[in-house]
C-alpha positions in Angstrom: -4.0 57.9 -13.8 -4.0 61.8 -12.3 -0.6 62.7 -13.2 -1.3 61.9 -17.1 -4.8 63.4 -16.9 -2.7 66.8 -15.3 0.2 66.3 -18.3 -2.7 66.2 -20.8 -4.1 69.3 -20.3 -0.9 71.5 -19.5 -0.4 70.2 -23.3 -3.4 71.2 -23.9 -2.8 74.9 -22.3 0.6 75.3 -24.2 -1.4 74.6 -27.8 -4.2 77.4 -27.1 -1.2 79.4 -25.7 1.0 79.3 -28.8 -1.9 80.0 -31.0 -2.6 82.7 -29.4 1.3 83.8 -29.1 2.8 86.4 -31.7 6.3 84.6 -31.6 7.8 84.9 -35.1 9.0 81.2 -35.9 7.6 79.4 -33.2 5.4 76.2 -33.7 2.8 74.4 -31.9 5.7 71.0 -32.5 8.0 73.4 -31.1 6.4 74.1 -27.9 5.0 71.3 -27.1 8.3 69.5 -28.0 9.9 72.1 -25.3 7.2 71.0 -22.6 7.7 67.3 -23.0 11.7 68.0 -22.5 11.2 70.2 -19.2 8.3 67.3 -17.9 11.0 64.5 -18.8 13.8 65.9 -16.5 11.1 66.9 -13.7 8.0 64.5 -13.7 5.1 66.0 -12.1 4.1 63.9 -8.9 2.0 61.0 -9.7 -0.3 60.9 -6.5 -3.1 58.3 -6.4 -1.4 56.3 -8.8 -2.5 52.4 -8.5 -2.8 49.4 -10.5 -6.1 47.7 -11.0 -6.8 44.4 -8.5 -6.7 42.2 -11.4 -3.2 43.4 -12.6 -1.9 43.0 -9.0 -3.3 39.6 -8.5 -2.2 38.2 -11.5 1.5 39.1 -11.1 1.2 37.5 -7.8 0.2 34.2 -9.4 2.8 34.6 -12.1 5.4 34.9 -9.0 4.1 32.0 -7.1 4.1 29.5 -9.9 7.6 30.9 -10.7 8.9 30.3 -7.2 7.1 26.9 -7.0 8.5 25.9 -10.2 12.6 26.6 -9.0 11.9 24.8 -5.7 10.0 21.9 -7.1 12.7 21.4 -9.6 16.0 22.4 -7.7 15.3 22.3 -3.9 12.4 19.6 -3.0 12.9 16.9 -5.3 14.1 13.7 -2.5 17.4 11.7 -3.3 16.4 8.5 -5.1 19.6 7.1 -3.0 18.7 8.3 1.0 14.8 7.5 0.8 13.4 3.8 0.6 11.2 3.0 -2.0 7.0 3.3 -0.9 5.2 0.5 0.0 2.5 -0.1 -2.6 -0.7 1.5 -1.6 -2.7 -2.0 -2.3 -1.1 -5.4 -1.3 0.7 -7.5 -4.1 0.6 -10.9 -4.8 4.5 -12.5 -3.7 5.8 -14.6 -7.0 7.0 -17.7 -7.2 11.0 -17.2 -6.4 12.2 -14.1 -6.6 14.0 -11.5 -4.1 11.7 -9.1 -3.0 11.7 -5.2 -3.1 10.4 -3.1 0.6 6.6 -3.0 0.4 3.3 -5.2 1.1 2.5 -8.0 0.0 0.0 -11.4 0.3 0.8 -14.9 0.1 -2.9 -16.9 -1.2 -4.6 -19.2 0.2 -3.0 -22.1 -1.8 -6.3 -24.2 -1.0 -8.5 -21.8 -3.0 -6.7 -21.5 -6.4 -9.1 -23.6 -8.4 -6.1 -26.5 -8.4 -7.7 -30.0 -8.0 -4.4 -31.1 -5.8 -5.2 -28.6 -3.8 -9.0 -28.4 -2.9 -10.9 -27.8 0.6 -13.6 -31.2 -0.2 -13.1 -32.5 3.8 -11.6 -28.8 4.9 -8.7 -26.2 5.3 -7.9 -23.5 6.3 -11.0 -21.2 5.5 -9.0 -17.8 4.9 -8.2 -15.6 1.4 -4.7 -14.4 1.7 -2.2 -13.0 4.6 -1.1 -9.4 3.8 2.0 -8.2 5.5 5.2 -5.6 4.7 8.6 -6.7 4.1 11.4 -4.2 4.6 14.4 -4.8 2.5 16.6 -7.9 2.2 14.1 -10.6 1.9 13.2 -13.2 -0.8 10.6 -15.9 -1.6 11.0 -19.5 -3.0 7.6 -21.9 -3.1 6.0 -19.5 -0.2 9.2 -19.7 2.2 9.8 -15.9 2.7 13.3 -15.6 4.1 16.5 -13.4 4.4 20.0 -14.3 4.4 18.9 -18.2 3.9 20.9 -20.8 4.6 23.3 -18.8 6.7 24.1 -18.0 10.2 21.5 -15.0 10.5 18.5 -16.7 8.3 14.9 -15.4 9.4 11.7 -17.1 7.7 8.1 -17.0 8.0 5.4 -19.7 6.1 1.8 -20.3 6.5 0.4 -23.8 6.7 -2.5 -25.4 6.9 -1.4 -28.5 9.1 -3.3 -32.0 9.1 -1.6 -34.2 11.8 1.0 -33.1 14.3 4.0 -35.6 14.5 5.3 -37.3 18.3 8.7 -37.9 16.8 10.1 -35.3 14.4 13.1 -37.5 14.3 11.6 -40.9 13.3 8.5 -39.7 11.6 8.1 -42.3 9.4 7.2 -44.5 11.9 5.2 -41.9 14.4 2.0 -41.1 16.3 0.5 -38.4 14.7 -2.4 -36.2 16.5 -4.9 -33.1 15.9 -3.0 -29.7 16.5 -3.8 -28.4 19.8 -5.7 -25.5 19.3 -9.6 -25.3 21.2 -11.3 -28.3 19.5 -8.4 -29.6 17.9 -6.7 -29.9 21.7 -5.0 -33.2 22.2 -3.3 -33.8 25.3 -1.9 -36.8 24.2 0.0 -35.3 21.2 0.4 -31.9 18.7 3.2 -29.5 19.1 2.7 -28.7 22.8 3.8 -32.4 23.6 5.9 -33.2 20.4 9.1 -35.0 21.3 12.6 -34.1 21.3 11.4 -30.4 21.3 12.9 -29.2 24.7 11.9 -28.8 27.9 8.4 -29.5 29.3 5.7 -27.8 29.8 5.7 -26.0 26.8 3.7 -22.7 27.3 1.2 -21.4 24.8 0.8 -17.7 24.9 -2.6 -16.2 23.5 -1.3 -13.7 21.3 -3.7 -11.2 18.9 -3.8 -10.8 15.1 -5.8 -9.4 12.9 -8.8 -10.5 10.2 -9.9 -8.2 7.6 -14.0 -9.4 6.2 -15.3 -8.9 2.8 -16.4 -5.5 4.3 -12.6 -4.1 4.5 -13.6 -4.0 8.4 -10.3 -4.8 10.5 -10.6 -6.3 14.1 -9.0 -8.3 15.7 -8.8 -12.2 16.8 -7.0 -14.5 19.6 -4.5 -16.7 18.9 -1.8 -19.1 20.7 2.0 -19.0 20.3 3.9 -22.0 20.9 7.9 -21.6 20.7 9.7 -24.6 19.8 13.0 -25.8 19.4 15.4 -28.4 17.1 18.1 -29.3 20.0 21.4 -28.2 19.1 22.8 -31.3 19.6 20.9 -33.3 17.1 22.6 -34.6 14.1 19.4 -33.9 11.8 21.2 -36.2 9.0 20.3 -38.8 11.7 16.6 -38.7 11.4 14.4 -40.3 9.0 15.1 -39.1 5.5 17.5 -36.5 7.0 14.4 -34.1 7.8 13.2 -33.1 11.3 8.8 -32.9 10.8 7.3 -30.9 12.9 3.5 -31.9 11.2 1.9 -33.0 7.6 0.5 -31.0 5.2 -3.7 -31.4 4.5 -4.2 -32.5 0.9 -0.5 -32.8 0.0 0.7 -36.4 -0.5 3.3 -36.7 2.1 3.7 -32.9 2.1 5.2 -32.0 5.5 7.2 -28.9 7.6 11.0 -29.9 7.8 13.8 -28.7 9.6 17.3 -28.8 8.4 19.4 -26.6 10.8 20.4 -28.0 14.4 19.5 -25.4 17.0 16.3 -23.9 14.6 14.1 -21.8 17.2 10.3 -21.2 16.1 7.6 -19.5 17.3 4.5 -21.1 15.7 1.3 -19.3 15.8 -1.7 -20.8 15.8 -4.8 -19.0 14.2 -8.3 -19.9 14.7 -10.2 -20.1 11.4 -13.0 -22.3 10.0 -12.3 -25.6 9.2 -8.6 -25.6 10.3 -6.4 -24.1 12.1 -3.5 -21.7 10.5 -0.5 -21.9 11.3 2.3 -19.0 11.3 6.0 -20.6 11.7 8.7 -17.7 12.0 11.9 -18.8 12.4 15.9 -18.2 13.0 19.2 -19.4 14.0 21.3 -19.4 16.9 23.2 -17.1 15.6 20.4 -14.8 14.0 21.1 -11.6 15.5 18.9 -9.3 18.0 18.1 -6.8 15.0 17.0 -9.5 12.2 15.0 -11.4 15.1 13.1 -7.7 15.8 12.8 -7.7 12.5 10.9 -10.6 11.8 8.8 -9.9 14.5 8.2 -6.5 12.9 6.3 -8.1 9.6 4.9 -10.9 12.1 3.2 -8.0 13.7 2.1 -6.5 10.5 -0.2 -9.4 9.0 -3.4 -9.2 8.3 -5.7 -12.5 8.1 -8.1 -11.4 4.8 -11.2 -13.7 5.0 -13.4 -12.1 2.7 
């Protein structure tokens, strides 16, 4: 504030002067009227001249916000249309029917919904949900999870809790049925690995690895077995018993059962060791289900999480 301090007191001079002055007519307003003009067109230097650190730092903020503001509003906001929508941070329960937006997801343990149908008195599969992430395109109906259904390219995926393994998918009704062949539950007289009218023999199981989640939220992981099976192509499935092609029944549903209605249907069944009873992943697809969609479901395969807390 030096150069007003200096201004100050040449004003202050120029009053003492013109009192003291013997100039008919003139007027201290006169004078000092006279000084401000000359200082007006020729400022004195204002050296040393600084605004406090408050003032400076609160323009700064005032700047920031203002420049935040216009490219918050005009330059960073994403395009609704280019970005796909977030998967939910916490996985939600699948409805009934209903296509399906991109995100994560569960299916429940259909065994522990308080349903007296549905109950685990001589054991199922002891396990709380599967959690997994669909990316667009794909629908639910009675825990089927599928896209492009019923046509060339269908992929699927549905958990079961299987009872008895059928010899003949074809002629069911009238059938051997055995344990599923997973550790204890191995049969070599019967389940999937030795199922009829499934392809070539052997059959190879691969261990494969998924994951469990316990009530602690810890993730690790766990073995299981993947068995790939076929429907020939050949076979007229209107042919077989009832028109469906079983694969195995259903524990605790009255004649509840897997069925196959496409010729040529290719699955990989994985087989997942839990208390009580084996779970059991069947993904599937066509022929004519293309590399990409089979990539795909192998994708959300590869996402699941067993929650058995």
């Amino acid at each position: 504030m030096h150069g007003w301090d200096d201004l100050e007191a040449r004003l202050r001079r120029d009053a003492d002067a013109v009192r003291r002055a013997a100039q008919p007519g003139a007027t201290l307003r006169h004078h000092i009227m006279a000084r401000l003009t000359s200082t007006a067109t020729a400022p004195p230097p204002l050296r040393g001249f600084r605004l406090p650190a408050q003032v400076l730092l609160a323009a700064a903020l005032v700047v920031a916000v203002m420049v935040g503001v216009y490219l918050s509003g005009n330059r960073l906001t994403p395009n609704p249309a280019s970005h796909a929508p977030t998967a939910p941070q916490s996985p939600v329960s699948v409805p009934t029917a209903v296509a399906l937006a991109p995100g994560t997801y569960f299916l429940a343990n259909p065994y522990r919904g308080g349903n007296p149908a549905l109950d685990c008195v001589r054991g199922c599969a002891e396990y709380k949900r599967i959690i997994f992430t669909l990316p667009a395109g794909w629908s639910i109906s009675d825990g089927f999870v599928y896209k492009h259904k019923d046509q060339p390219g269908e992929v699927a995926f549905s958990a079961w809790t299987v009872d008895q393994v059928y010899a003949d998918p074809c002629h069911w009704e009238r059938s051997a049925l055995s344990p599923l062949d997973l550790h204890s539950n191995h049969s070599q007289e019967g389940g999937l690995a030795n199922q009829a009218l499934r392809g070539p023999l052997p059959r190879v199981q691969t261990p494969v690895t998924m994951r469990f989640v316990d009530a602690s939220g810890l993730s690790y992981p766990t073995d299981a077995v993947r068995i790939d099976l076929s429907v020939p192509a050949t076979m007229d499935v209107a042919t077989c018993d009832r028109g469906q092609f079983r694969s195995w029944t259903v524990w605790e549903v009255p004649d509840g059962a897997n069925s196959h209605h496409v010729s040529g249907q290719l699955d990989s069944v994985y087989e997942i060791d839990v208390d009580r009873r084996p779970l059991v992943i069947d993904a599937s697809h066509t022929p004519g289900t293309s590399d990409a969609g089979q990539a795909e479901l192998q994708s959300i395969i590869a996402s699941m999480i067993i929650d058995r807390s």
